[in-house]
N, C-alpha and C positions, 0 to 999 in steps of 0.2 A: 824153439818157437818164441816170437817176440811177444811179450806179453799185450795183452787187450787193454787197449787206452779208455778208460769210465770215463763219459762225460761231465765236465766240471758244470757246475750249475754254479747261474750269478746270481750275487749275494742280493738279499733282500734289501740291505741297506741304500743300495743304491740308487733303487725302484720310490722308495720312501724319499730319497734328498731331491729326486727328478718333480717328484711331488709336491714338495714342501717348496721348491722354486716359481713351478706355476702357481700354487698359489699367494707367493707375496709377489710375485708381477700384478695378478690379479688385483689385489691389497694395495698396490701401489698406483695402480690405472683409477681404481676408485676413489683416492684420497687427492688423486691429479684434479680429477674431475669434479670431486666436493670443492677443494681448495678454486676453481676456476669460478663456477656458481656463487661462493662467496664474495669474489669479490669483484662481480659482476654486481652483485646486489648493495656491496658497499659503494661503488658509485653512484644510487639511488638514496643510500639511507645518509642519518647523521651520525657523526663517529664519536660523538657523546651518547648515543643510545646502546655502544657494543657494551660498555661497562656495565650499565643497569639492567641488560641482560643477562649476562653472566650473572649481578648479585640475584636477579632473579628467580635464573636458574636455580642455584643455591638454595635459596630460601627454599624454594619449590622442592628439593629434592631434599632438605630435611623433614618438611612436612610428608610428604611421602613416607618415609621412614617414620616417622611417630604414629601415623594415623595407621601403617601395617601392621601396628604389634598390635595383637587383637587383645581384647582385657581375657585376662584363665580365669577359667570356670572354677567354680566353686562347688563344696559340695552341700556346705551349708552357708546360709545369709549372715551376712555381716550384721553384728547387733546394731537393732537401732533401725533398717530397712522398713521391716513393717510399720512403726510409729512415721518413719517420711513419707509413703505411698498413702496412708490414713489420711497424712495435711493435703496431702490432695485433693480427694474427693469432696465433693460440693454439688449441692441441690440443683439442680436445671428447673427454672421454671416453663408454666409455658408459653408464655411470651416470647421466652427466647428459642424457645426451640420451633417453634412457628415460625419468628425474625428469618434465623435459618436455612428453613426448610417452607419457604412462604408459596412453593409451586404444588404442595400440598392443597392449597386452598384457593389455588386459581389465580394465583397474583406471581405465573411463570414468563408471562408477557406482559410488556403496555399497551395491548391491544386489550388482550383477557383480563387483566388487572383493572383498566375504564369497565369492562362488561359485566365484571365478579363486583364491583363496589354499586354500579347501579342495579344490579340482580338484588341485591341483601338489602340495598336502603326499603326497597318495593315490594320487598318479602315482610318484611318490618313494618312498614307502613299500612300494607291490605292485613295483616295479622291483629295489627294493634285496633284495624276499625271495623273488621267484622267480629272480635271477641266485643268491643262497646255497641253493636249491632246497630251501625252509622253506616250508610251508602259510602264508600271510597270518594275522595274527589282527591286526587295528586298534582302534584305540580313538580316537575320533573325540568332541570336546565343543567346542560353540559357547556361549559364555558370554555374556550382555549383562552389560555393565556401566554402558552408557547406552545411550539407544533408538537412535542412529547411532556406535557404540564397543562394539565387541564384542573379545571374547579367542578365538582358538584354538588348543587343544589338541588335538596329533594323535602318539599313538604307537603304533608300530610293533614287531613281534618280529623284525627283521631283523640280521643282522650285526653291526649297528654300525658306526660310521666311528670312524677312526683321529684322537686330536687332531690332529696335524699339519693335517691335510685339512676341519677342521671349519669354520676361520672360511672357508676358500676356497670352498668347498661353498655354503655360508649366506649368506653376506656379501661375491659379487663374481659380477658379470653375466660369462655366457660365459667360467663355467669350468665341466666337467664328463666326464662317460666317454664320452659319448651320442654327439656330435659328428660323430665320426670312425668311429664303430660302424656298419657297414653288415652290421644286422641288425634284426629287428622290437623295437621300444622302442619305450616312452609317452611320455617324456619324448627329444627332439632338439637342443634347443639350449644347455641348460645357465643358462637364465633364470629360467625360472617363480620359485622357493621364493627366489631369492633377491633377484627383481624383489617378491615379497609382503613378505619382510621389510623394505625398502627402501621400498614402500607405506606398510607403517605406521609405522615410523620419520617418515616426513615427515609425515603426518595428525594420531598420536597422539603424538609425539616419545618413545616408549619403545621401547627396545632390543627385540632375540631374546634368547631365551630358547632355547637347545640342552641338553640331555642325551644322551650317548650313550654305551652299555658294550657292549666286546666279548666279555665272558666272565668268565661267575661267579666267578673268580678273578681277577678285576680291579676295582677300586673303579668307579664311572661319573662320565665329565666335565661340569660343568656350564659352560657359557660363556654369557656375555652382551654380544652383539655389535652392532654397526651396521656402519654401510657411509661410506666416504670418497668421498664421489660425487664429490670431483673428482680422484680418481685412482683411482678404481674399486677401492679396497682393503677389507678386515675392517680392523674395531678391533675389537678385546676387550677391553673396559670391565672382564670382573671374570671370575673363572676358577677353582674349585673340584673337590672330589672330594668326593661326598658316596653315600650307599646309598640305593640304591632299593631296590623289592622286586621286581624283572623282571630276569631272567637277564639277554640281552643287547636288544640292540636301538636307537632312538632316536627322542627326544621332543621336538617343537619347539610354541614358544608364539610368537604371534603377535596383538601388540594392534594393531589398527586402525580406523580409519575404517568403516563398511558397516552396511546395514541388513538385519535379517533377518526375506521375505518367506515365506507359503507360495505354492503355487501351480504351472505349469506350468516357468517358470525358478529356484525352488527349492533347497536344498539338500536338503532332504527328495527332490524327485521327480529329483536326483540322482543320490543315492547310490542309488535303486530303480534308476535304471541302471545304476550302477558292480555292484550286483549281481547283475543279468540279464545283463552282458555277461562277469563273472570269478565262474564258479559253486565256484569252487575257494576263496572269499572268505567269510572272518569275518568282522564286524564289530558291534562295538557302538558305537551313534551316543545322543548326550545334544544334544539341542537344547533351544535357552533355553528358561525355563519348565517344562520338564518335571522330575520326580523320578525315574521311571524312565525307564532307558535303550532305545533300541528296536534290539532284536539282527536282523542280520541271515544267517542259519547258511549253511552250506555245503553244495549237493548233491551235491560228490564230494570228494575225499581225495586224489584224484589231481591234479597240477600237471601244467599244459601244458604240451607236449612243449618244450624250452630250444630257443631257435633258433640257430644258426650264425654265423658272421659269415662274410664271404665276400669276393671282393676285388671291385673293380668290373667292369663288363663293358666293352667294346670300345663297342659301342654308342653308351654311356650319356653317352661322353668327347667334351668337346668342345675345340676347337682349341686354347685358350691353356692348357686343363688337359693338354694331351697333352706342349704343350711344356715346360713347368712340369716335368711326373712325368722328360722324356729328362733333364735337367738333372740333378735330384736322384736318378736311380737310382744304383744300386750294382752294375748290372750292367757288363757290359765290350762286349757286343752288343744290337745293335738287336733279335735275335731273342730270348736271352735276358731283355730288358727284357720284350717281348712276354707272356713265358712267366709271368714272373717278377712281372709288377703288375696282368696281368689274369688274371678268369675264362674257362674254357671256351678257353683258347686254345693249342693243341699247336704241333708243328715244321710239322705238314701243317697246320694253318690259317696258321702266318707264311707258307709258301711258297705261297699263295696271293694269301696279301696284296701279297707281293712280284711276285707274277705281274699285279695288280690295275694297281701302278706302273708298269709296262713300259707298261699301257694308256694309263696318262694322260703320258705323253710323256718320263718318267723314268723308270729303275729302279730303286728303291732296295736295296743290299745291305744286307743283313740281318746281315752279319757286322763292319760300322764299329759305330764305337762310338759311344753315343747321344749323347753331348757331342757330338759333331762333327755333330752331325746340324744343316743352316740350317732358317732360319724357311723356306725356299720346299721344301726337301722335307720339314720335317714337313706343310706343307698337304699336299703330293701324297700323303705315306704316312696321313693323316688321311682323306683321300677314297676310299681305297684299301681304309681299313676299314669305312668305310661300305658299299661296292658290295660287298664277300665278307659271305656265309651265312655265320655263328658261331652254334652251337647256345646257346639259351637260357639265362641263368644260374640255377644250382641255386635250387632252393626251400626248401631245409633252413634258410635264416635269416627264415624266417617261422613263426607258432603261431596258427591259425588257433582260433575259439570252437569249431569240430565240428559236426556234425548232431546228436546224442544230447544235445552239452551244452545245447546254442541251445534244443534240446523241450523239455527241465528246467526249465531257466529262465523260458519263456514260461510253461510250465503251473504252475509257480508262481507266478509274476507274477500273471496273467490268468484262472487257472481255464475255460479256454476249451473249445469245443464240437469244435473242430480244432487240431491242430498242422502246421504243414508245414516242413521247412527244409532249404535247398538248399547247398551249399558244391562252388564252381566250380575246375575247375581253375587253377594259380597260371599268369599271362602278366606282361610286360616294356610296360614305359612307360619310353622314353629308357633303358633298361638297367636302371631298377629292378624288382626283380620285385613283383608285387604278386597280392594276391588276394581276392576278394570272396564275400562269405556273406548270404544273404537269409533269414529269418523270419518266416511270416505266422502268427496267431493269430485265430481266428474264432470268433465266438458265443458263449455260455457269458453272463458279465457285462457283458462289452463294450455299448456303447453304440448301439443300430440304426440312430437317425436323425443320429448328427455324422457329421463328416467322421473318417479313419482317423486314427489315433494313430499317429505316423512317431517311432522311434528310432534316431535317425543314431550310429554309431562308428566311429572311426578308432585302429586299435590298443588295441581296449578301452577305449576312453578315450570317456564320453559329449559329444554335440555337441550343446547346447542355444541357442545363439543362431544368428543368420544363418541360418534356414532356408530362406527363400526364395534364398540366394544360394550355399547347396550343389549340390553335383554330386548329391550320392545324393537331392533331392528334386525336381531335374530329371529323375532317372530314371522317379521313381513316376510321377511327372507324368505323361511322356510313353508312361508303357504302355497297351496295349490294352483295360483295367478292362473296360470291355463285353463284351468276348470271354468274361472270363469270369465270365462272371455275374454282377458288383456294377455298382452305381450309379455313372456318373460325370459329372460336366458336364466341358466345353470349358475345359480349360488349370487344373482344378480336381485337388484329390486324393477320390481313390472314398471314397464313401459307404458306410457299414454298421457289420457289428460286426466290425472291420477293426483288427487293431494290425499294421505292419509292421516289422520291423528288416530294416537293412542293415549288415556290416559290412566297413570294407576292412581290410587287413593288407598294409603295406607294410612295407617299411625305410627308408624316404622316402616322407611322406605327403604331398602337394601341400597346401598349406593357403593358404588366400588371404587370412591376415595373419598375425601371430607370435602373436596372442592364441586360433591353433588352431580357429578359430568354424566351420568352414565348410572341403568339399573342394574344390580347383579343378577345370573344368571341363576336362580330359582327353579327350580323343575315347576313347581307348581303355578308359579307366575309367569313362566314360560308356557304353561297349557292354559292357561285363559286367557292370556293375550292372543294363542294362537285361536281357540275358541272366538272369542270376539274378530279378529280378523276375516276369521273364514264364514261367519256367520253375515257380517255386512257383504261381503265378496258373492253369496250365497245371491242375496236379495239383487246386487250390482248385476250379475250374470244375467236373473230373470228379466231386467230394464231391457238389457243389451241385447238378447233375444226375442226380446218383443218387438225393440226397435227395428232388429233385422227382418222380422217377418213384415212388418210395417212396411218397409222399403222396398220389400221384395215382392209385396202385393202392391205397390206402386209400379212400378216396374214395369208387372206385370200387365193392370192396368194401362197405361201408355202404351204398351207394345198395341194393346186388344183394339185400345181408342184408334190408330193409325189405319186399322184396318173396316173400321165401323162406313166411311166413304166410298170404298170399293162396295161392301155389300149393297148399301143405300142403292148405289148406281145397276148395280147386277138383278137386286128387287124391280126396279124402277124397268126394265128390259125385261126382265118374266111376267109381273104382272102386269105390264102398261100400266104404271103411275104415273102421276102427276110431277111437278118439282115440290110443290107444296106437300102434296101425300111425301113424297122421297125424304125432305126434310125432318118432316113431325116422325118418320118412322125410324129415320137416324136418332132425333133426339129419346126415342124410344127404349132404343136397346143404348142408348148411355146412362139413362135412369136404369133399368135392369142391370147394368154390369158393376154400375156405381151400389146399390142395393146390397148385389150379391158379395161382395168383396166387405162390407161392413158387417153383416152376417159371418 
């Protein structure tokens, strides 16, 4: 038998070189085709730019290579590190960090930046003349001098400041009277006027401009200031005595950066609020372009009531401020201190307090002295004033707009068909007292089919941005409108001829930036704005339904009158009357149906 033939298998090599040819054809079609691109493109370029490409190149691709080698980690620092990172650090003043960060304070547009500098001169100015308890008269002018560079002029009949206190005033963040004043004021922080002068110095690089005389028998200061934003200081560039023609008072100029719009965020629709909210307010306003000025008069003569100052309440205090006040007082006892740095608090509410601490596992005597007092029993005596009743802290450092004044005001505004306005009793948020005033205006010019026109204020002070992210328009929001009789959709504000105002009055107004836009969301001040809403909405309801019955017995009337001629005639036919008898018996039963319908 012939032996069985194995089939030979072909070798793998050869599978590999079949391989390795297609791909340098491939290799070689691609490098056809780069080389053709090339110098397709060299016919376009110039062939002194192929060299300084290449060193290019080059270059490029040694940096490459230096910047890949990453630096090795360490396990410990190289001596000397800490003492370099030390030279570093440096003091931020706040000047500069406002400079910065200047959309903090409302200077994020030149729109709002004109709005935020005329808001603060006018917060300034009504501050400075109702603590001298002077009738306001203002004079307010916005100047263009280019279409984003405006000048303003804002002077006042107040007081006057003292030179001494003028560049500090003007020309240095967080200095002021406000601060520390736990009483109702427009101005809190001591930034505004001098955060605007500081604005346009960096925009426009010109200085302020101040004037200010305390009395006819005194020459008036003129100063021309800026600000050292890295040490937060005045300079006074130039400094005079020259005559005005205004008793006393003071005038500030301010060139800046800003654009001036009309419209619903406005200076114009403004100051319409700065008037509806301080009726006791002059003013005469000059905005660009115009030649007359557009005066704003005053509905009453009389200044609201001055508010108090007052000390803080027990409440309001929290742990590290409590320990802070034991330190610095001047008293000699724990009970004394009690008496002596808060409100509303007698010998019978300490011994209370003290009765509190026995509960929580100490006693604290009320007769050691507050220095000596540790960090572990001021918590106990801090919890101690939590858990005791303390009667609420007085109201007298609050000045509310009024019910009479708020009517005035609207029906001047507005010319409207109703007025209503509600002003709630004063309550405590974290120990500050606070209090809220509502306003509605109905019919008359107002508009039927938009949505209501919402007038938010906080210490008379109007609030035109961030409305959706206030408290007082969560309030309207969230009221009952249906109930009483206006139009509302789902999470919208009511429909009709609807203007609302709300105002708070605090001594501390919650704000949810420093640029004052907007009230924080408060549980508590959130139920008495809604309280005051739904309470005017209450009274708005019963107009609206009297109205309707009113209408509705007209109506019905008219239909009844139409018919009174047919009877007359059908009478006049049964009994054989006269036309004379017919008439006097028509006009008969229209006095009778007219009677009946007023009854």
């Amino acid at each position: 038998m012939s032996p069985k033939k194995t089939p030979v298998k072909k070798s793998s090599k050869k599978k590999s070189s079949k391989k390795a040819k297609k791909n340098t054809q491939k290799s070689a079609r691609k490098k056809s085709s780069r080389t053709k691109t090339r110098r397709q493109a060299d016919l376009f370029s110039d062939p002194r730019s192929k060299k300084k490409d290449a060193g290019s190149r080059k270059k490029a691709s040694k940096k490459t290579r230096k910047s890949s080698k990453a630096p090795s980690a360490r396990s410990q620092p190289v001596d000397g590190t800490a003492e370099k990172l030390a030279t570093k650090q440096k003091d931020i003043s706040v000047s500069e960090f406002f400079a910065k960060n200047r959309h903090l304070l409302g200077f994020d547009s030149p729109a709002r930046a004109l709005l935020t500098t005329v808001r603060e001169a006018i917060d300034n100015s009504l501050d400075a003349c109702e603590e001298a308890s002077i009738l306001p008269d203002l004079f307010l002018e916005v100047k263009a001098i280019a279409v984003d560079h405006h000048r303003i002029i804002m002077r006042d009949n107040g007081p006057g400041i003292v030179r001494d206190q003028l560049p500090r005033i003007f020309a240095r963040l967080l200095y002021g009277s406000k601060f520390h004043a736990r009483k109702q004021t427009r101005g809190q922080q001591g930034i505004g006027i001098s955060a605007a002068g500081m604005y346009g110095t960096l925009t426009t690089g010109k200085p302020m401009r101040i004037v200010s005389r305390t009395s006819r028998r005194k020459p008036a200061i003129e100063l021309i200031l800026t600000m050292d934003m890295a040490k937060n200081q005045p300079v006074v560039r130039k400094e005079n005595e020259i005559d005005v023609d205004w008793g006393h008072g003071t005038e500030v100029q301010i060139d800046l950066e800003g654009t001036y719009k009309k419209g619903k965020h406005s200076i114009d629709s403004f100051l319409d609020q700065v008037a509806l909210a301080n009726p006791h307010l002059q003013l005469e306003y000059l905005s660009p372009g115009d030649k007359k000025p557009t005066i704003y008069n005053r509905v009453t003569k009389s200044l609201p009531e001055p508010p108090m100052e007052i000390l803080p309440h027990p409440h309001g205090v929290e742990l590290g401020l409590l320990m802070q006040m034991l330190k610095d007082t001047s008293a000699r006892t724990v009970s004394g201190f009690m008496c002596q740095e808060f409100c509303r608090v007698t010998q019978n509410v300490v011994r209370k307090i003290s009765d509190e601490t026995e509960g929580l596992g100490r006693r604290i005597d009320t007769n050691r002295h507050p220095g000596r007092i540790s960090a572990k029993d001021a918590k106990i005596l801090h919890k101690a004033i939590a858990q005791t009743r303390i009667m609420a802290p007085p109201t007298n450092c609050l000045s509310p707009i009024g019910e009479d004044l708020m009517s005035k005001s609207l029906r001047r505004n507005f010319e409207p068909e109703l007025v209503i306005t509600v002003t709630r009793q004063p309550t405590v948020y974290r120990g500050n007292p606070f209090q809220v005033e509502a306003g509605i205006a109905w019919g008359g010019e107002l508009p039927g089919d938009d949505l209501a026109s919402i007038f938010r204020f906080a210490n008379r002070v109007p609030l035109q941005y961030e409305q959706g992210a206030c408290a007082i328009t969560n309030a309207i929001v969230n009221s009952p409108w249906r109930n009483y009789e206006v139009q509302q959709a789902r999470g919208a504000l009511p429909t009709g001829p609807l203007a609302i105002l709300v105002h708070i009055a605090s001594v501390w107004v919650p704000f949810t930036s420093e640029s004052k836009k907007a009230v924080a969301h408060y549980e508590e001040i959130l139920k008495e704005m809604r309280l005051a809403i739904m309470e005017a909405g209450r009274k708005l309801a019963t107009h609206l339904r009297r109205k309707r019955r009113i209408a509705d017995a007209e109506r019905k009337k008219d239909y009844i009158k139409t018919y009174i001629p047919q009877i007359g005639i059908a009478l006049q036919n049964i009994l054989d009357l006269s036309d004379r008898q017919r008439t006097t018996t028509e006009n008969k039963l229209a006095d009778v149906l007219e009677r009946s319908r007023k009854m």
